[in-house]
N, C-alpha and C positions, 0 to 999 in steps of 0.2 A: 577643546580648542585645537587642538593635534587633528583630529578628525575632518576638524573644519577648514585647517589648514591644505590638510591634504587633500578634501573634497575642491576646496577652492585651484588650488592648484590644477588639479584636472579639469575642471570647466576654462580653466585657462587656455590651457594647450589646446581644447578642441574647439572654441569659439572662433568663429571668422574674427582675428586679432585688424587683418590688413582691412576689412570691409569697415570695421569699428574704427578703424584711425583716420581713414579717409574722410566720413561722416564727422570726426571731431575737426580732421583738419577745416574743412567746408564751412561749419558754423563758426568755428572759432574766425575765420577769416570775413565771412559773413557781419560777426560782430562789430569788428572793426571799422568794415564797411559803412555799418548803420550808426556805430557810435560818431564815426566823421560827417558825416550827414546828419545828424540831430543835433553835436556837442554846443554849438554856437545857440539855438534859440531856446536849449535846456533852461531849468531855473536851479537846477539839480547836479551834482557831481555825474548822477550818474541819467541820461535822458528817457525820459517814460519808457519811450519807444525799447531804446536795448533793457532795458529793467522786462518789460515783457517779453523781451524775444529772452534774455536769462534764465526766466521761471518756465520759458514755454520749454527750451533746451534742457535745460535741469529734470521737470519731469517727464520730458520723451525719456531722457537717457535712463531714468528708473525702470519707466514701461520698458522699455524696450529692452533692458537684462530682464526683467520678471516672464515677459513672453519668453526670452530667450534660454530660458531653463524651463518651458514649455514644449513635449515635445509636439507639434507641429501639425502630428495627424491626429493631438485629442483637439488641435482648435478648427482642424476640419470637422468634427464630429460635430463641432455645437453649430456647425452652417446654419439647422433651421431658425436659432436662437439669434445670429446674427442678422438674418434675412431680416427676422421681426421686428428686431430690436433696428434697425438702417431704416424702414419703411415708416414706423412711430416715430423716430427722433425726425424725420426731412417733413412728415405731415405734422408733427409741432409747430413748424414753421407758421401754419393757414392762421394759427392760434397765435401762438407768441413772437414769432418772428416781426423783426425790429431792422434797421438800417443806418448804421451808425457813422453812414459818411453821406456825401451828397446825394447819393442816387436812395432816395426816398420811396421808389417803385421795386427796390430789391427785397425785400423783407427775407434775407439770408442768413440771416447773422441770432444769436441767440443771448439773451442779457441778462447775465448769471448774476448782476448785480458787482459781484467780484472784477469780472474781465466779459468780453463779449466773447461768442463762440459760433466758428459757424460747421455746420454739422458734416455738409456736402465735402469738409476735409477729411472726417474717420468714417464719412461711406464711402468714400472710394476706396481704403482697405478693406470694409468688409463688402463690397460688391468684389474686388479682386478675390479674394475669398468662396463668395457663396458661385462665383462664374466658373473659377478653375476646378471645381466639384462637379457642377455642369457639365464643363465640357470634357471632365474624365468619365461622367456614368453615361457620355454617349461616344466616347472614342470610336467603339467599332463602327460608326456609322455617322462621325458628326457630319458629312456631306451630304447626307440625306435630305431633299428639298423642306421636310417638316421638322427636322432638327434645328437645321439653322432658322427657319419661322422662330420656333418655341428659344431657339437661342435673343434673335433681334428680339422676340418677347422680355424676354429675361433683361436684357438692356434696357428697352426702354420705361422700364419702369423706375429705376432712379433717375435716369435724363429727364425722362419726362416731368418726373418730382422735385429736381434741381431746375429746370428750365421756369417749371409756375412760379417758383421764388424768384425770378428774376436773375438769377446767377448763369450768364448765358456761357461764362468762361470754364465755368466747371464742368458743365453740362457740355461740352465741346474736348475738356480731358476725359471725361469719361466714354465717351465717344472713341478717342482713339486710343484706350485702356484697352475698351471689346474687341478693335479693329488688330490690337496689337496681340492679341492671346487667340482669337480666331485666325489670325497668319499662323501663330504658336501649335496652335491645335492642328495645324492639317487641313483646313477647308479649302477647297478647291478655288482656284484662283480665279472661276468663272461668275461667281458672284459678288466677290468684291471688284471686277469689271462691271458686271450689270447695276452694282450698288453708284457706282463713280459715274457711269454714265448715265443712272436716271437720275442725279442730285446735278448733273450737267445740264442734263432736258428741261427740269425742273424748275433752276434759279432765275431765269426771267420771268417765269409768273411770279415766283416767290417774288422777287425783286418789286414787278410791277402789284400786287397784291399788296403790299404795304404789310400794314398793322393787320389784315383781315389771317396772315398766316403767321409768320416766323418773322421775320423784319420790320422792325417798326422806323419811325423816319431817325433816331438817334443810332441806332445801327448802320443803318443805310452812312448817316454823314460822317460815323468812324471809317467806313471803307471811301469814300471817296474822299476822305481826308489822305487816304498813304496817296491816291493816283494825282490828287488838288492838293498839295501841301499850303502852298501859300495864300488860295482861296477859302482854306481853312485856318490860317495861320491863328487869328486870335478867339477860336474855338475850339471844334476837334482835332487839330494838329499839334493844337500851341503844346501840348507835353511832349511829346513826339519829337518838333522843331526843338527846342530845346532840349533836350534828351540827344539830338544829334550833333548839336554843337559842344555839350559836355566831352561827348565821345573824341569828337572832332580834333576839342583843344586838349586832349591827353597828348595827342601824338603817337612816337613809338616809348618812351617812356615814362609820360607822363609828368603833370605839374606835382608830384609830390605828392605826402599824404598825408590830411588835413590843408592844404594848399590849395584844392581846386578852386578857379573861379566860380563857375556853375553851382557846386556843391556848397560849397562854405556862404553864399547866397544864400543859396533854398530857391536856386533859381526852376530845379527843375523840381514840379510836383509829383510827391511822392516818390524822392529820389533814396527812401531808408524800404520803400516797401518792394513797390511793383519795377520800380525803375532804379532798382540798388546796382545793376549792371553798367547805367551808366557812373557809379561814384567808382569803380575800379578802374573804368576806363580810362577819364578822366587825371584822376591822379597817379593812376599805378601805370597808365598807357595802355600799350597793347600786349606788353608784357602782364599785366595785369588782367585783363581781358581775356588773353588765354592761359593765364593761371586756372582763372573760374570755368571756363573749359573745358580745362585736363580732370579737373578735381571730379568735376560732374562727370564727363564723359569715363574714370576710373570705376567711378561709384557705381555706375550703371552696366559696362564692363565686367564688375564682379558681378555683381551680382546676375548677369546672362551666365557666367562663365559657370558659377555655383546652382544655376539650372540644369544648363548641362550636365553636370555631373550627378543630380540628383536621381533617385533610384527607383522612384514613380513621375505617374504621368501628373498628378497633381500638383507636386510640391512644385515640378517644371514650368508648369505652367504661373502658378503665385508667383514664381521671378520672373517670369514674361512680362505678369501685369505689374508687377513693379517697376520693372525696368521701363515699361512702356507710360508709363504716368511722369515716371521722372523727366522721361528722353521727352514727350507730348510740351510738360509745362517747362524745360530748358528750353527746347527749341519755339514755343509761342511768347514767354517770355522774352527773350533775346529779340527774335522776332519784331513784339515790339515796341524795344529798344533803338531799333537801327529802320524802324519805318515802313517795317516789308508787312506788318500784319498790323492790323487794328487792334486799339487799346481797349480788351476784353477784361481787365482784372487779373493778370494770372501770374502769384508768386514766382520767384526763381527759388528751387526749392533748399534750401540749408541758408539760404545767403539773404532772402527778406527776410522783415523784422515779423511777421504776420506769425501772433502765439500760435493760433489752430494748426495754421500748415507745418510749424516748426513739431508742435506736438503731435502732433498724427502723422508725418512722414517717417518720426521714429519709431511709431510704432511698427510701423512696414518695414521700419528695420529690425527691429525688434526678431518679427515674423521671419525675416528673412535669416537672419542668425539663430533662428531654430531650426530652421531647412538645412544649414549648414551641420549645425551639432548634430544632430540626429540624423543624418545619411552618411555619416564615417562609417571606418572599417569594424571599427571597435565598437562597443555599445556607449552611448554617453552617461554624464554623470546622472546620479539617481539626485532628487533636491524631495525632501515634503513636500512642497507646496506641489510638485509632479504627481507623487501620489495620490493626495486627495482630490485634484481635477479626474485624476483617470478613474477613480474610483465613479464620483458624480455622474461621469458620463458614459459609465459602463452599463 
């Protein structure tokens, strides 16, 4: 026990304490968020919705110490095991994939019978994973016109796996995951010009092309629903429209908490998941508003800042893409919250109720509080469970 004590102890002191607390702040406030927005049409003490985001929070937070007394470069080692294992679990889908809310043409989601699961949440950790390996075994040349090719390669093999499931919102964070660790890595600024300007050249065939490419006509009416607000008002807007008057009627500090009109309603759809931005706004204000913010904008902060300090080019690069999936689904969430982007699906991450994203985002934290313990000055703590991974993968 004495042993255990003092092993404990020292994983203490060398664990990112302040990256872990901000993470708890985030969901714990998250929670609150979701329970004011579900407590009224509950039948329960406690409402489905936070009951899953609890068990999803609960066992991120296990993973995410179990990685975190992992060090770091044996979970680099098993890349090909993850590659395999990310490409089987997204092609599951063609098979079992199921859709558990109204979009019937998604088949995203997986039905463990337990709880649903959708996968396209723990591939984006290990696509961050098998990328940043990538783009370290071609550092000395990643600007090479055939590197970045066999890079875009590399990418679009989960987009393009997450995009056939119908998950257009995923497949859009992951998108700016690759664009965020290829700025990371060094690639030259000439082809992400060339890339910006042939998706310029491009969008009015796509556009005019329809369903024959990438936009189908329910895509098409989420974007001209932000420029038509009220020509869309009681279809693709109506969340949107509503979503902005919650915001609207917080003010600067807000109707209180459990008080909003909007929220204690249910007036706005999906105001515990995708649109949990607007129940702070609403009732917390704007004080409120950018509470959720700071907390994000922290979280994301560290973990750049614990890039930088890191001691290879790999591990710098997994906070890039962490950083950069966080920073992608705050800013396309929020986004659209406030009407400026089309309603894609995409969690706000620690603060919806959604299991999967709550569970697999900690695992990324998990990942990242490995990169911190294990690039100190000092060696970090020794755990069993450490030794027998290194052993397997030696």
């Amino acid at each position: 026990m004495q042993k255990f004590r003092s092993w404990f102890k020292l994983y203490f002191r060398e664990t990112d304490k302040l990256l872990f607390f901000l993470c708890l702040c985030a969901s714990a406030f998250g929670m609150l968020l979701v329970y004011s927005a579900t407590k009224n049409g509950a039948t329960k003490l406690i409402p489905a919705e936070l009951r899953t985001m609890i068990i999803a929070v609960g066992a991120g937070l296990i993973l995410c110490l179990l990685i975190s007394f992992l060090d770091y470069e044996v979970i680099i080692r098993l890349w090909p095991l993850i590659a395999i294992f990310c490409i089987l679990i997204m092609c599951s889908l063609f098979i079992w994939g199921v859709a558990p809310n109204a979009r019937q043409d998604a088949k995203s989601w997986l039905d463990l019978k337990v709880f649903y699961f959708q996968p396209s949440e723990l591939v984006k950790i290990g696509f961050i994973i098998t990328f940043a390996v990538h783009l370290d075994a071609v550092k000395d040349h990643v600007s090479k016109f055939t590197t970045v090719l066999l890079l875009g390669i590399h990418a679009l093999i989960p987009i393009g796996l997450v995009m056939a499931t119908g998950d257009d919102g995923s497949a859009l964070v992951f998108m700016l995951i690759f664009l965020g660790m290829m700025f990371a890595a060094g690639v030259h600024w000439g082809y992400f010009a060339a890339g910006f300007a042939a998706v310029a050249v491009a969008f009015p065939a796509i556009w005019a092309l329809g369903d024959k490419l990438i936009l189908n006509q329910d895509q098409k009416n989420r974007i001209l629903a932000i420029l038509y607000p009220d020509l869309y008002a009681k279809s693709e807007a109506f969340q949107q429209n509503r979503g902005i008057g919650a915001i609207g009627a917080g003010q600067f500090f807000g109707q209180g908490l459990f008080n909003g009109n909007y929220t204690q309603s249910a007036a706005v759809p999906e105001s515990e998941n995708d649109f949990v931005f607007t129940v702070a706004a609403e009732e917390l204000g704007f004080i409120g508003a950018i509470a959720v913010l700071v907390l994000l904008a922290a979280i994301i902060l560290r973990i750049v800042v614990n890039g930088k300090r890191a001691n290879d080019n790999a591990s710098y690069l997994m906070c890039m893409g962490m950083a950069s999936m966080l920073a992608a689904q705050m800013i396309i969430n929020i986004g659209m919250c406030l009407r400026w982007l089309p309603v894609i699906g995409i969690t706000l991450p620690f603060f919806s109720a959604g299991g999967s994203s709550n569970l697999c985002v900690y695992i990324g934290i998990g990942l990242m509080m490995s990169i911190y313990r294990f690039n100190q000055k000092t060696p970090a703590a020794d755990f069993r469970l450490q030794r027998v991974v290194t052993r397997f993968t030696t």
